[in-house]
N, C-alpha and C positions, 0 to 999 in steps of 0.2 A: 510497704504494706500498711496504710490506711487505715483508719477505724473506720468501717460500714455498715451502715444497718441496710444496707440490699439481704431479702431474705436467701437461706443459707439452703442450697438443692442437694441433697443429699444425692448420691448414683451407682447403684450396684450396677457389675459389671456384668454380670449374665454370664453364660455360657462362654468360656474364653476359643472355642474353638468355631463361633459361632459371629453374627457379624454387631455383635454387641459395642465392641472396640471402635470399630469404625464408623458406624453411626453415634456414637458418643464426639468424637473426633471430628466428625465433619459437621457435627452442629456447632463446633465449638471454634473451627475456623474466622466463621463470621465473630471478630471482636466485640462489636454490637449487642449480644449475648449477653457479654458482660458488664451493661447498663443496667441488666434485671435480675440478676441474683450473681450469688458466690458458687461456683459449686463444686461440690466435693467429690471425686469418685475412688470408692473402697476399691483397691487394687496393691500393685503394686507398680514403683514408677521407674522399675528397669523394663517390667514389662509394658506400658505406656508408652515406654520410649522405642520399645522395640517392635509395636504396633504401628508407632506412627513412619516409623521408618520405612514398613512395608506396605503404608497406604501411600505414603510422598505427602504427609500431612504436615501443618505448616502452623498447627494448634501450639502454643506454646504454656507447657507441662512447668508445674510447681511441687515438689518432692514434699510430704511434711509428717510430720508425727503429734502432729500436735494443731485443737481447733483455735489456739490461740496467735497461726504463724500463719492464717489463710491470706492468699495472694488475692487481691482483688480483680485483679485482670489478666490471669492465669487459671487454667483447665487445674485446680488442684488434686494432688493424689494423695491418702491418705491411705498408710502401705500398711494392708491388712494384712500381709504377711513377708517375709523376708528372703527365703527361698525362692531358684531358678522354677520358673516353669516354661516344659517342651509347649509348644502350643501344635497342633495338627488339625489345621483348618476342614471346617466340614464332617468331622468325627467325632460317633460317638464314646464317649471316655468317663471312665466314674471318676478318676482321680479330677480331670478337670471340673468334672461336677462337683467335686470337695471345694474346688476354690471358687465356685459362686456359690455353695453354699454359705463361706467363710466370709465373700463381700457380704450375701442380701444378709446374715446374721450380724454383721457388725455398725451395717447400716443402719439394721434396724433397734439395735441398742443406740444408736446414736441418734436415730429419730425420738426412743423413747425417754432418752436423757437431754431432749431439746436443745441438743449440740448442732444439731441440721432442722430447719423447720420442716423439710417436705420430703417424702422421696419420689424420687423416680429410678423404676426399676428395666434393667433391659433384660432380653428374653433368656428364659435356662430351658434349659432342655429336662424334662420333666421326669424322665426314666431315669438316666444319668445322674440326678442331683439326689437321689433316693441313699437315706443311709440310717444310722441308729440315729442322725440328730435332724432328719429329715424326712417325716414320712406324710407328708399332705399332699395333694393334690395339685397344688402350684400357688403361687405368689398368695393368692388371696386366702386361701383356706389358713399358710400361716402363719400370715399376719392376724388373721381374726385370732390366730391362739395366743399373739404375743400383743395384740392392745386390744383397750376398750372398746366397747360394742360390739355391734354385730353388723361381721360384711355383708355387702351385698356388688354383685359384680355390674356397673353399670358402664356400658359402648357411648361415647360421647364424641359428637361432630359438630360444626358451626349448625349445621341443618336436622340434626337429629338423635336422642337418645333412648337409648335403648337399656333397662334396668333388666335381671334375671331373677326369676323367683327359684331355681335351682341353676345350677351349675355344671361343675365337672360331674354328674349325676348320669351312671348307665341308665339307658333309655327305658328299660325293663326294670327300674328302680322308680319312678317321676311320680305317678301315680303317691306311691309310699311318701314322699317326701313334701305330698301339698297335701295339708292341711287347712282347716277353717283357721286354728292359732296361727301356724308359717304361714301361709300366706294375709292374713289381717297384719302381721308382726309385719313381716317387709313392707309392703304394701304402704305402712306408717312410715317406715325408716324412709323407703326412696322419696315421698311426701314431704318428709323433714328436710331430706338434702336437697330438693328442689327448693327449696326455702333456703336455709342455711348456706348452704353450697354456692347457689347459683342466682340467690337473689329473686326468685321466684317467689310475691309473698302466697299465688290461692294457685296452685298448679294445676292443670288437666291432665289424667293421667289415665292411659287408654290401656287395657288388659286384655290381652290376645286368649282363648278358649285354652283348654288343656287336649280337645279332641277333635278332628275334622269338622269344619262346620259347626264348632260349639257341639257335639253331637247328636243334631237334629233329632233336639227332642226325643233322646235317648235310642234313638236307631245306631246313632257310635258312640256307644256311652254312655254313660251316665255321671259322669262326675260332674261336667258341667254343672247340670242339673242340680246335683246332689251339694257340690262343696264347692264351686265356685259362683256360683248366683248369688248363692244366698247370703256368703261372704261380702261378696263387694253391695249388697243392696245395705248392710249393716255399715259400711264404710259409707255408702250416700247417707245412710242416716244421721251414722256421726258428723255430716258438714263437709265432707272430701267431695273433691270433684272428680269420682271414678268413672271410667265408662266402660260399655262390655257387659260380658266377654265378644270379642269381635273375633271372626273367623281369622286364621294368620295366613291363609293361598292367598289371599288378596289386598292384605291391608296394606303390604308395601309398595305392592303394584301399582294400587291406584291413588297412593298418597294419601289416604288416609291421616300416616304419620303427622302429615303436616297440620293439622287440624289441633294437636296434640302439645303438651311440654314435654312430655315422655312416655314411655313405651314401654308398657308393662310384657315381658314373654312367661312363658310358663318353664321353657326349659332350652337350653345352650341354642341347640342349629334354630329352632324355632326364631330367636330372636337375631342371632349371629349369620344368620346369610342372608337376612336381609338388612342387615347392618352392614358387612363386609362389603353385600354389590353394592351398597349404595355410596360409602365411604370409607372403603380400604384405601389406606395410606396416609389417609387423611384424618384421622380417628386415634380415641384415647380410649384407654382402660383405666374408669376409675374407680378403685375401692372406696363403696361408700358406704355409711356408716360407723367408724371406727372414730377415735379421737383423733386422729394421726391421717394426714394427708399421702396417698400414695397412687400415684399414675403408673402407668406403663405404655409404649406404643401397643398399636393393635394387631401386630405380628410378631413369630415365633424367631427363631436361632435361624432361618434360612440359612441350612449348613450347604444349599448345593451353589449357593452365591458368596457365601464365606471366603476372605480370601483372597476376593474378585476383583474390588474397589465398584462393584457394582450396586451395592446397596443404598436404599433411599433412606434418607434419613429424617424424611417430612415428619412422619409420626411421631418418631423421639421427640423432636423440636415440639410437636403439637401437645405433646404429652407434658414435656415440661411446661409452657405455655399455660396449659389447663391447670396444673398443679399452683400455679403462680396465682392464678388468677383466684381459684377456688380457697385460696389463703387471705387473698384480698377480702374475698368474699363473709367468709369466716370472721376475719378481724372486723368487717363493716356490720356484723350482724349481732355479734358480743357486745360490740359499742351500742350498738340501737336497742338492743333488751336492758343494758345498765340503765341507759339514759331509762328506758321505759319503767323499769321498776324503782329507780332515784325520783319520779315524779309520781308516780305512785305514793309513793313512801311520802314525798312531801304533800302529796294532797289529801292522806290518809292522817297527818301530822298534822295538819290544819285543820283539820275537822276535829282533832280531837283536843287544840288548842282551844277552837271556837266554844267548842263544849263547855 
């Protein structure tokens, strides 16, 4: 075991009765993998071993307690807890909810004790993982409680992204939750990650209506109207390149998207089925805005393929992939603001030399 600076992928294990194991498993086959990061998955590695046995998997497992014993070319496990567990694929279970809750919580102490640079997380089952140390809404809502800033859930493809100004948000709630402040506040953030994130330095970023047809001139509505015009005209003022609101029946239809760097929704299905038809399986969930890098693939625990050895595993892959890349990103954009305020500073120094 090598000293390496390949960055360090942190991997909760999701839902153990779900097909989190074996899509972890079959990205990790290809050895190739591990040219681009370390990675670590919070579990435990009798159970590891006892997953791979039931997919016929051929990934080879490193056992460890400790971030200073990481195997460089090894699927490492780091045994978040000690005890047997039953697994019963395709079922829903609290107790197994307790042990994804136990990876993504320990994960993410070790994301925020920069033991792992990135996480990637696989899917929990969201009823299930519910308990006195868990009561959010899923991966995103708590992570925003446990780092810096503020999340924003944003669908990411070679071909297309998709930001959300609400979320897990009953539908009968959306209204309540967009604001002139929340939506100017995100609206900034996705702006900046299109920047920071992704290398993007002047973005275009397209805002889909909050009511059919923008609501024609207040015949559906009035919010448009009311709280989203006048919002994003305040954002063209500030120098952003907003556009909108655009009707959402047509804008993925006819490609619109593509005109775009991203894709502002107003709320979940809005933005997420036209995300999904366009690039399920092929797609990342990333939380943006936070200090702390975190992906996920763009599908759930599929308990009725749990099991199977049927699950795809493209997404995991794309998920870590995107988390790698957006660290790149990150480190390339810290360096070019030093360098910018170091010359700054020296050119401010000289004038006042000259003086």
């Amino acid at each position: 075991m090598k000293e390496s600076h390949l960055p360090r992928v942190g991997i909760s294990i999701g839902d153990l009765n779900g097909i989190g194991s074996e899509i972890i498993l079959k990205t990790f086959e290809d050895t190739r993998m591990f040219d681009f990061c370390i990675p670590v998955v919070f579990a435990n590695a009798k159970l590891m071993n006892f997953f791979k046995k039931t997919y016929g998997s051929k990934t080879l497992i490193h056992s460890t307690a400790s971030f200073e014993e990481l195997h460089t070319n090894k699927l490492n496990v780091y045994n978040a807890w000690e005890e047997s567990v039953s697994v019963n694929f395709g079922k829903e279970d609290s107790k197994i909810g307790s042990y994804a809750f136990k990876s993504l919580d320990i994960a993410t102490k070790a994301l925020q004790e920069n033991l792992v640079d990135v996480l990637v997380t696989a899917p929990i089952h969201k009823n299930t993982i519910q308990s006195d140390q868990f009561q959010f809404k899923g991966h995103t809502d708590f992570l925003n409680d446990k780092l810096e800033g503020n999340s924003i859930m944003l669908m990411v493809s070679d071909a297309l992204k998709v930001a959300l100004l609400t979320d897990h948000v009953p539908l009968n709630e959306i209204t309540k939750n967009l604001t002139p402040g929340s939506i100017s506040e995100k609206i900034s953030l996705i702006n900046n990650s299109m920047i920071k994130d992704f290398g993007i330095p002047k973005p275009k970023i397209a805002v889909l209506g909050i009511n059919p047809h923008t609501g024609d001139n207040g015949v559906i509505g009035h919010e448009d109207d009311e709280i989203l015009k006048p919002t994003l005209k305040k954002l063209q003022q500030a120098g952003k390149l907003i556009y909108g609101p655009y009707a959402a029946d047509s804008f993925f239809g006819n490609e619109t998207y593509k005109q775009f760097d991203v894709t502002v929704a107003c709320y979940h299905d809005q933005g997420l089925i036209g995300f999904k038809t366009l690039a399920f399986g092929k797609g990342t969930n990333f939380t943006a805005g936070l200090s702390k890098i975190r992906t996920s693939p763009d599908h759930g625990t599929a308990f009725e393929i749990a099991g199977k050895k049927l699950a795809n595993h493209q997404s995991f892959k794309e998920a870590l992939f995107k988390a790698l890349e957006i660290f790149r990103n990150r480190k390339d954009y810290e360096q070019y603001a030093q360098n910018k305020l170091k010359k700054a500073s020296e050119k401010t120094s000289g004038k006042s030399t000259n003086n």
